[in-house]
N, C-alpha and C positions, 0 to 999 in steps of 0.2 A: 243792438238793443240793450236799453239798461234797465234792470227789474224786469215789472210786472207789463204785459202787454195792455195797453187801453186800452174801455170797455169799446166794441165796437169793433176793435182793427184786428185785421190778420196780416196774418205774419205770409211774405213769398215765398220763391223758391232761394232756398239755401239761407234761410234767413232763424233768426232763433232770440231765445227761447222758447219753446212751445211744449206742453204737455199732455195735449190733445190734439187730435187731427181735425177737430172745429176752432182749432186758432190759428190753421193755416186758410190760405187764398182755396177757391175750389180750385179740384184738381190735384189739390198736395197734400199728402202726409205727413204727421211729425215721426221723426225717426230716434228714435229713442236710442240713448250710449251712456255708459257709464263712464267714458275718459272721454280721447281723442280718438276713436274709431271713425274711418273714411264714412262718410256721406255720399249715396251712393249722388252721381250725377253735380257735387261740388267740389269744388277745389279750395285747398289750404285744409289747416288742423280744424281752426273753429277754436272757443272758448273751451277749457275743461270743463268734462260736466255737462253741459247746453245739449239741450237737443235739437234741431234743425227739420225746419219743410222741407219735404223734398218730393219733385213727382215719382210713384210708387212705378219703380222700373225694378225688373225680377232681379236679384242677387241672390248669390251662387256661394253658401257658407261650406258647402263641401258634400261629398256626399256620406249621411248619415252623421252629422257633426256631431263631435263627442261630447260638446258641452252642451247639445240638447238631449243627447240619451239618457246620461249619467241625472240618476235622480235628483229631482231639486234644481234642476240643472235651467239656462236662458230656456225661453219661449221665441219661437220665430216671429219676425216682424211679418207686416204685411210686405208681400211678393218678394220673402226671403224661402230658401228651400235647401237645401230638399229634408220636406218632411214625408211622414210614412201613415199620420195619425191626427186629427184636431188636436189631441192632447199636446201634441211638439210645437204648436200654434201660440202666438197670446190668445188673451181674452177676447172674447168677440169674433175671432178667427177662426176658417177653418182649412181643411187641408185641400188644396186644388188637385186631386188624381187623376194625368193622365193616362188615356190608354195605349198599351200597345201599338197601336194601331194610327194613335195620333200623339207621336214624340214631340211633336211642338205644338201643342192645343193650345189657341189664345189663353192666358188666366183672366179670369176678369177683374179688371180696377186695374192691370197692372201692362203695362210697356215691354217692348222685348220679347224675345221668344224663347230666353234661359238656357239651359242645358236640355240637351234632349234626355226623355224618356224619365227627366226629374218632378216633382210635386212639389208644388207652392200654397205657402200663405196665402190666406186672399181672404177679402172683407163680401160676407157674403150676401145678395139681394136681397132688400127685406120682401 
């Protein structure tokens, strides 16, 4: 894609640029990066910079990622984890806690079953 996306179209899967999750196809997310960071579910680098649709399947940034703790620090995407707090979330998001009891609780909006007994992102029901 070159520029600006026509009024009207959205963008597919693994497709870009996008800066909102209403310029992708339903079903997809824009995934936001600041370089060449993997997309989860595409393959190749991708344009530096672009962000890319992609369907919202759970990714695994580690557990307790340092560069969401340390203040100031990224915000998790949607059904990126593990977080502990809506605060480790972006905007809009909030924290998916499972229980004990159910180590791989669907998330909802999100694919996959993640790591067990981890908490996700996830865009929450209006």
């Amino acid at each position: 894609w070159e520029g600006s996306i026509a009024t009207g179209q959205q963008l597919g899967a693994c497709e870009g640029d996008c800066d909102l999750d209403s310029e992708c196809q339903e079903g997809y997310v824009c995934f936001q990066r600041d370089d060449k960071t993997p997309v989860p579910g595409c393959s190749g680098e991708g344009t530096d910079k672009w962000d890319y649709c992609h369907e919202p399947v759970l990714s695994d940034l580690g557990l307790d990622p340092p560069e969401v703790k340390k203040e100031g620090g990224i915000r998790l995407g949607q059904c990126q984890g593990d977080c502990d707090a809506d605060a480790e979330c972006a905007k809009g998001l909030e924290c998916f806690l499972r229980e004990e009891s159910e180590p791989f609780r669907p998330v909802p909006g999100c694919a996959g079953e993640g790591a067990k007994k981890w908490d996700y992102c996830h865009k929450p029901a209006l």
